[in-house]
Each structure stands twice: as structure tokens, then as C-alpha cells.
KEBA-650413 format. One record per residue (C-alpha): x, y, z; residue in three letters. Coordinates in Angstrom, 2 decimals. Example, Ala and Ser with C-alpha at 12.3 -4.5 7.8 and 13.67 -1.06 7.14 Angstrom:
BEGIN
<X = 12.30; Y = -4.50; Z = 7.80; rest = ALA>
<X = 13.67; Y = -1.06; Z = 7.14; rest = SER>
//
This chain:
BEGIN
<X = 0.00; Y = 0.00; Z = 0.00; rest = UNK>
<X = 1.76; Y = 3.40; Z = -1.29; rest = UNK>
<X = -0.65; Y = 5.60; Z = 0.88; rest = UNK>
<X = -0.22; Y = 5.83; Z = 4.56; rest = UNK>
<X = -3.43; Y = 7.65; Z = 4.98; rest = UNK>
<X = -5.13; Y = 4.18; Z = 3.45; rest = UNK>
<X = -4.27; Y = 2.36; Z = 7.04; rest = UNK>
<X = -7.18; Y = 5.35; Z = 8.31; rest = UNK>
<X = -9.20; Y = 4.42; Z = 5.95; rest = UNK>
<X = -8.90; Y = 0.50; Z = 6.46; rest = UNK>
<X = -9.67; Y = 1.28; Z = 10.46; rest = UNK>
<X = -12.08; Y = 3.48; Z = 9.43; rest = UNK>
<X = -14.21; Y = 0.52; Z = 7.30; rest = UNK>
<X = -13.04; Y = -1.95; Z = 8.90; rest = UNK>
<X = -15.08; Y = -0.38; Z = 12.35; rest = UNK>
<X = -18.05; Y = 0.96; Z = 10.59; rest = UNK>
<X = -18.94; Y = -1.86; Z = 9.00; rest = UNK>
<X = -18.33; Y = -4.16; Z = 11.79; rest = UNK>
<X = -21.16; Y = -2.17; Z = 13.57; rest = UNK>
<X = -23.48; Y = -3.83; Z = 11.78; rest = UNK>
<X = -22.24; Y = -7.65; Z = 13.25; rest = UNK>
<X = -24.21; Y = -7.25; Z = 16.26; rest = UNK>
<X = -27.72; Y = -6.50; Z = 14.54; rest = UNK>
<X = -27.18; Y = -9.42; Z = 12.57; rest = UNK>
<X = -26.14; Y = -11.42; Z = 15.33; rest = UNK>
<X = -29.21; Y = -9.94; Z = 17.48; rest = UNK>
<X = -31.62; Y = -10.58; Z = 14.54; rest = UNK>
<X = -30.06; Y = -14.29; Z = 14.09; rest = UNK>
<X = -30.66; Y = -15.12; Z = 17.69; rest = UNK>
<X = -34.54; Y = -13.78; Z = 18.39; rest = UNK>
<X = -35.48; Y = -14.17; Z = 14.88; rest = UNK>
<X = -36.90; Y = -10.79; Z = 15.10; rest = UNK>
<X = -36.07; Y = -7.65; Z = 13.48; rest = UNK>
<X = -39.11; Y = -5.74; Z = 13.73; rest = UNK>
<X = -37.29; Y = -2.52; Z = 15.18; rest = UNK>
<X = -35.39; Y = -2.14; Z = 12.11; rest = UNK>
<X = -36.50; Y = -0.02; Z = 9.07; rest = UNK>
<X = -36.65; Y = -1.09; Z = 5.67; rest = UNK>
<X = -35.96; Y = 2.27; Z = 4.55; rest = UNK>
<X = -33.04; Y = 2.76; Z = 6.90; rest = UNK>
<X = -31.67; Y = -0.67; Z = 4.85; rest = UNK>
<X = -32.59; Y = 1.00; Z = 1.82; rest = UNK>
<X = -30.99; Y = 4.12; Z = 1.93; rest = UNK>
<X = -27.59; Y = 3.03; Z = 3.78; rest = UNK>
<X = -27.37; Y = 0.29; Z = 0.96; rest = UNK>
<X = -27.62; Y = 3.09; Z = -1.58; rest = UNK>
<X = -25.56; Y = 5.19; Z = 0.25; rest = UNK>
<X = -22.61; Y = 2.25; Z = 0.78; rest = UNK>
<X = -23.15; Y = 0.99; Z = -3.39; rest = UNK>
<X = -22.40; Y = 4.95; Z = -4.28; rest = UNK>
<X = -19.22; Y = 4.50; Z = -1.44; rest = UNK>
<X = -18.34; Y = 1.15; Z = -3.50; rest = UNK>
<X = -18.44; Y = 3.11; Z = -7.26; rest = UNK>
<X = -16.55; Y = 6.29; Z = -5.92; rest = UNK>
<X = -14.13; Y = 3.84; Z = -4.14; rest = UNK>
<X = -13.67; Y = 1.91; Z = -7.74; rest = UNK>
<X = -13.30; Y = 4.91; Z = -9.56; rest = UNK>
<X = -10.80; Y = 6.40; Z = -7.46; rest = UNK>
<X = -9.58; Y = 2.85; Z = -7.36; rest = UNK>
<X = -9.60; Y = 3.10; Z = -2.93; rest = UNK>
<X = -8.50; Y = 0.04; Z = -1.79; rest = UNK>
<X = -10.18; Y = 0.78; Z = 1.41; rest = UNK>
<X = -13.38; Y = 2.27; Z = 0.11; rest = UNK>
<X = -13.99; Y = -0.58; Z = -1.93; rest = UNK>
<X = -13.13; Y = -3.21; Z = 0.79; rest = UNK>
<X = -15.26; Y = -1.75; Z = 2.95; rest = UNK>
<X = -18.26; Y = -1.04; Z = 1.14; rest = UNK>
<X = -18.21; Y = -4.28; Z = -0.31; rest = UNK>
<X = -18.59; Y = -5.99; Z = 2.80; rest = UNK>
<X = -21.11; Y = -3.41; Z = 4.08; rest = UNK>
<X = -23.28; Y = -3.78; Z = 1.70; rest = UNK>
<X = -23.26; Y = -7.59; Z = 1.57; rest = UNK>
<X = -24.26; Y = -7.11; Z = 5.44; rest = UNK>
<X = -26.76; Y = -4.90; Z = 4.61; rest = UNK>
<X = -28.55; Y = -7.27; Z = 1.88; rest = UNK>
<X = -27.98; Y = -10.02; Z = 4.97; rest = UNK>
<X = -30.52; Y = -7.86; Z = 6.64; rest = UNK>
<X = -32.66; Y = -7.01; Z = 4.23; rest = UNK>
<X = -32.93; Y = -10.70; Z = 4.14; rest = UNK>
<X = -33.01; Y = -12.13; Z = 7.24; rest = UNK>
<X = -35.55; Y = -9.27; Z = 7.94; rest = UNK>
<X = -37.84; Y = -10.04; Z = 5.33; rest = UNK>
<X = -37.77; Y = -13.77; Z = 6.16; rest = UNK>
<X = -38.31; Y = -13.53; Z = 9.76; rest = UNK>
<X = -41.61; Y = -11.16; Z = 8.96; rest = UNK>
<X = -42.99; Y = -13.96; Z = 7.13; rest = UNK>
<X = -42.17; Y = -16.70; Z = 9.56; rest = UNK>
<X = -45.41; Y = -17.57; Z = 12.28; rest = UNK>
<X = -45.36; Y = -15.57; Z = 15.62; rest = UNK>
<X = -45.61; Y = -18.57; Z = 17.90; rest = UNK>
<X = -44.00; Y = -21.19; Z = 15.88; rest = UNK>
<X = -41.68; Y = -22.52; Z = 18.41; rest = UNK>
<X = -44.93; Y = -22.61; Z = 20.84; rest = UNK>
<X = -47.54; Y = -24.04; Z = 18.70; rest = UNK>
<X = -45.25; Y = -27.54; Z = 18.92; rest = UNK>
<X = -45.98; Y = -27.82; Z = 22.52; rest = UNK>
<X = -49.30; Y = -27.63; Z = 22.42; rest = UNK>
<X = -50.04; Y = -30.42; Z = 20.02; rest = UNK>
//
């Protein structure tokens, strides 16, 4: 890496998008993610595919890392979100009762 300020940059990403590990971990665990927008998802997606293009254009090692991952977390919500809507509220306690 020929630019020192890139090792900002890579702390930078690398802690941003590691801030969205413990929604996903949160949502994985109560199968609920009620609480969080689809418009939130939506427009920080944008926002982090714009990140990604600028990053390629400028050819940003660490913008493109970064936003790469970020938005693959992001789409892991979007999922995970829109599966878990869809799933039965008392799944788990309709078993017991049969």
C-alpha cells in the first residue's frame, strides 16, 4: 500500500462496518427484526453501493473493501428481515401444544 493515509481508511471501514455484526447477530438469535427499518436498509445500501463506485473509480483500496462488505451485510438484513416477517409468531410454541 503506497498511501499511509489508506491504514485510516482501512480502520475506518473496517469499524463501521463491523457495527453492523451485532444486529445481525441480534436478529439471528430472536429471529426478530421488527425494530429495524426497511428504509433505513434501503438508503444506507444506496448510500454504501455509491461509497463502493466512488471507491472503484478512485480505485480506494479501502473504500472498496469496505463497502463491499457493508453492503453484503446490509442485503444479509434485508434478508433475514424479510424472512423472519414472514415466519409464524408462535412457531416454536404451537409444537408444545399439540
Amino acid at each position: 500500500m503506497d498511501d499511509p493515509w489508506a491504514v485510516i481508511g482501512l480502520i475506518a471501514g473496517t469499524l463501521t462496518t463491523a457495527g453492523y455484526i451485532p444486529q445481525i447477530v441480534k436478529g439471528y438469535r430472536t429471529k426478530k427484526l421488527d425494530d429495524v427499518s426497511y428504509l433505513l436498509l434501503l438508503l444506507l445500501g444506496t448510500g454504501m453501493t455509491l461509497w463502493l463506485v466512488y471507491g472503484l473509480l478512485l480505485v480506494s483500496l479501502p473504500l472498496i473493501i469496505s463497502n463491499t462488505i457493508a453492503t453484503g451485510l446490509v442485503v444479509l438484513l434485508i434478508l433475514m428481515k424479510h424472512r423472519y416477517a414472514r415466519r409464524p409468531r408462535n412457531a416454536g410454541h404451537q409444537q408444545g401444544n399439540q
